[in-house]
N, C-alpha and C positions, 0 to 999 in steps of 0.2 A: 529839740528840747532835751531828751538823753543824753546824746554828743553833748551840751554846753554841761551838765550837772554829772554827769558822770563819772568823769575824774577825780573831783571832790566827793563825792560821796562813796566810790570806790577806799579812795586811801583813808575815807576813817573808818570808815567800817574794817578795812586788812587790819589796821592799826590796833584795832581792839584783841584782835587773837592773841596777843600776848600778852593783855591781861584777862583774859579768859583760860590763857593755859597758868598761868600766876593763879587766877579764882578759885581753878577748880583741884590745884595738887594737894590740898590734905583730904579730898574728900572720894576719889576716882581715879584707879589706873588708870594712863594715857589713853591707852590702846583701846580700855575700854569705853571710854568718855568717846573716843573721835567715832567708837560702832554705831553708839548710842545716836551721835550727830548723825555718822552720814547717812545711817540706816532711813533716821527720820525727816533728812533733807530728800532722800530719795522716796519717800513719800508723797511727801507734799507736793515736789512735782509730776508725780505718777497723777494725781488728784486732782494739779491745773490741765495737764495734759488733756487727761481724758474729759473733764469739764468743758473744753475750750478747743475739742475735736483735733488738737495738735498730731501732724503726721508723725509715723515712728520709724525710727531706724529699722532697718532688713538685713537678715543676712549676716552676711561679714561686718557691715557696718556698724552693727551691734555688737560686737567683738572690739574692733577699734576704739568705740566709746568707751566700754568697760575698762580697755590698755589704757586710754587717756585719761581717766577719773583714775587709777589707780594710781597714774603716775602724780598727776596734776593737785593731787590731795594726800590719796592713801600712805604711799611712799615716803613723800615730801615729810607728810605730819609725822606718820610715825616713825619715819627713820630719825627723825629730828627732836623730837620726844624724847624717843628713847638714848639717844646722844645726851641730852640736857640730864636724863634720870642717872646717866651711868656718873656724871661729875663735871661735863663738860659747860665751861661756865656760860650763861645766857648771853653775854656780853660778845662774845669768842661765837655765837651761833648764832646771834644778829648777823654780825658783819661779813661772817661769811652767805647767809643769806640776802645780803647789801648787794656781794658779787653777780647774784645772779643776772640781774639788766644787762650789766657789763655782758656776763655769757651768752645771754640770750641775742643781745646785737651783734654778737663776732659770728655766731652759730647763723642768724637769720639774713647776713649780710652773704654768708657762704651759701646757704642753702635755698634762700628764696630771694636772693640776691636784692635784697633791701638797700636803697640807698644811705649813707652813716657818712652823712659833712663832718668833717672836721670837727667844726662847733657842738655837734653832737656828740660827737668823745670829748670832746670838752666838756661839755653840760654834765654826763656824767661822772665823767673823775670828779669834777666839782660837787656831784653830791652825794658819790663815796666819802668824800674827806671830812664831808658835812655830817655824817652817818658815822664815822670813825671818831670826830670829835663830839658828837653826843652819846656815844658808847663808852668814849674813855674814861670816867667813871669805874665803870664795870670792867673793863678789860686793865685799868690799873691792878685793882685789887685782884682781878685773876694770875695777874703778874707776879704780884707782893705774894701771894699764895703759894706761887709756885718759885718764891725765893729769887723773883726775876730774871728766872733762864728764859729768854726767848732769842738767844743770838741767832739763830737758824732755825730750817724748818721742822727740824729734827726735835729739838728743843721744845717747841708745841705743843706736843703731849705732855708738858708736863704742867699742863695751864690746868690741868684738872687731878681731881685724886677719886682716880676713873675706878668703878666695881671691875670693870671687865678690862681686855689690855687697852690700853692706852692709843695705841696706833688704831686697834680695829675701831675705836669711838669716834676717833678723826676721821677714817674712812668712811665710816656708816654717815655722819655727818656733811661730809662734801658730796655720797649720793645722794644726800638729803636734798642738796641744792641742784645735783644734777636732773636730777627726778623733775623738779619741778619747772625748768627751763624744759624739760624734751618733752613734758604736759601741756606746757605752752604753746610750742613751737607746734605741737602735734598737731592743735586744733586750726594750721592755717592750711591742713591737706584735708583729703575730702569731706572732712568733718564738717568740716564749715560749712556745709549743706542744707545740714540736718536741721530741722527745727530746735530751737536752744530748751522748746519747754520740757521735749520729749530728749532731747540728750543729753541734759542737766539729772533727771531722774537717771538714765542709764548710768551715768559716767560718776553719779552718786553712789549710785549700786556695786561700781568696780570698786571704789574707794573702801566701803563697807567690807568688801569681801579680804580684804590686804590689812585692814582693821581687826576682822575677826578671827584671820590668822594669826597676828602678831599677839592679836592678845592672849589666842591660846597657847601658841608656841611659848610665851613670856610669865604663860599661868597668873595672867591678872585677873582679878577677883574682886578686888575694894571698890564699894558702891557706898558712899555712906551719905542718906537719901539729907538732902539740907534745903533749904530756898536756896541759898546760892546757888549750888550747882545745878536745880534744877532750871533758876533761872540764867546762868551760864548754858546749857544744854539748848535751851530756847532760844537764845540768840546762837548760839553757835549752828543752829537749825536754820531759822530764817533769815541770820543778818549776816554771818560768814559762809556758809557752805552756800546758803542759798543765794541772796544780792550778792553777797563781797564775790564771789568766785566766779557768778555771773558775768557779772560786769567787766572782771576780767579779760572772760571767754568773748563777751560782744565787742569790749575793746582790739581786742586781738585780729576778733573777723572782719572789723571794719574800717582796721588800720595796716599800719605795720608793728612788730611785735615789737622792736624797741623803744619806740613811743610812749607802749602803752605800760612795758615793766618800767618804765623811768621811773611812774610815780613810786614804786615799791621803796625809794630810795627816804620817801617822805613820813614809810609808816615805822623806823623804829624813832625817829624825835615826837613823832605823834604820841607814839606809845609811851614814851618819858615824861611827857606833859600828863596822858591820863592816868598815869602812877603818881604823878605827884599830886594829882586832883582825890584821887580814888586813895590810895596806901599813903601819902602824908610822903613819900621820896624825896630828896632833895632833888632842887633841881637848877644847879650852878649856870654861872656867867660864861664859861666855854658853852654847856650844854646847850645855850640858847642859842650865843653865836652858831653853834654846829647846825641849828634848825635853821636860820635863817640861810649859810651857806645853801643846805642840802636845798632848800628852796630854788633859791637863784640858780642851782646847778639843774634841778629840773626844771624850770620853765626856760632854761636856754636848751636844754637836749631836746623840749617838746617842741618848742619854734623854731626849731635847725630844722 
């Protein structure tokens, strides 16, 4: 029953984090918004755990989780955030989060030597192009902003009118997406072991701790107590840190990983459809065509 409903309810619930980071920016530093999450997603599983006698990580193993939640969330979000705060446009940090599938297949094909047909890089490319043309939108106007220098790669940093250098937002950005492919890939080594009730709380816990760094390293402070953000907070508790990130992890342990990031190619047109439901967005005739690509590209990379 999971394996059939899984994948769909995965990619909407991923889908929603980017209008929950859209919900919650007039009201809460990043850094300290994602404490608040992970702090209290690592609760709640502390609370099914021990409710539901779930065995616990030992040892070193407890260590590993902590490395894995911090890459697999803490890293991911806040290096990613904080890229998005310095100027770096959303559009421009979709799609380089689009690449990670692609990374995490080339990475899992080497390392755990996952079989990748053909048709499966096919699938994908096809729903990068699908994710590029529902971005373009936004990566136009990143463009027109930056006077349409984008002849080379160099030229990139000037897609934003960055607080801090230009290059280190780019960098911090692509560990963004690195972090979160080597989070992934991580949980297909001993991790996979562990009970998810009891590893979900620890590997919450690492996340929180990379959180509460950055926030103080970055001196954020803004809390400005609203219903939305509280109720943004709530779901970012129980329906992204908790199910969305879950389901992830069980997809990951019970498959192979490039499978299972395919669907990630589905959740920024998702996320365009509920900005145009939620913020009034437009939401154009390429736009749509790109969702239906990005579809077709992942249900050929999932049945390859």
């Amino acid at each position: 029953m999971l394996a059939t409903f899984a994948p769909t309810l995965f990619v909407v619930l991923w889908s929603t984090g980017f209008v929950v980071a859209r919900a919650i920016a007039p009201y809460a530093d990043p850094n300290l918004f994602l404490l608040a999450r992970f702090t209290g997603t690592a609760a709640l599983f502390t609370i099914v755990a021990l409710v539901m006698r779930a065995p616990w990580p030992r040892g070193r193993e407890i260590g590993k989780h902590l490395f894995a939640g911090s890459l697999l969330q803490g890293v991911y979000l806040g290096a990613g955030y904080w890229a998005v705060a310095q100027g770096l446009s959303v559009g421009v940090m979709a799609l380089l989060g689009a690449l990670q599938p692609l990374l995490t297949a080339a990475i899992a094909a080497r390392v755990f030597g996952e079989r990748l047909p053909p048709r499966r890089w096919s699938g994908m490319s096809l729903g990068l192009a699908g994710v590029v043309l529902v971005l373009s939108p936004k990566l136009y106007a990143a463009m027109h902003a930056a006077g349409g220098a984008i002849a080379d790669a160099a030229a990139a940093t000037t897609l934003m009118h960055a607080h801090a250098n230009p290059l280190l937002v780019v960098v911090v950005a692509v560990v963004s997406v690195g972090s979160i492919t080597a989070g992934t890939l991580y949980q297909k080594t001993s991790l996979a072991q562990a009970d998810i009730r009891s590893a979900s709380a620890v590997q919450n816990l690492g996340a929180a701790i990379v959180a509460a760094v950055l926030a103080l390293v970055l001196g954020e402070t803004r809390w400005i107590a609203t219903p939305t953000l509280w109720f943004s907070l709530a779901w970012g508790i129980a329906m992204l840190s908790g199910a969305g990130v879950t389901l992830l992890v069980w997809m990951v342990r019970h498959g192979d990983a490039a499978r299972a990031t395919a669907l990630l190619f589905l959740a920024p047109p998702l996320a365009a459809l509920e900005s145009w439901l939620l913020f009034g967005e437009t939401l154009t005739p390429v736009q749509m065509a790109g969702f239906g690509v990005a579809l077709a590209g992942v249900l050929i990379a999932r049945r390859a």
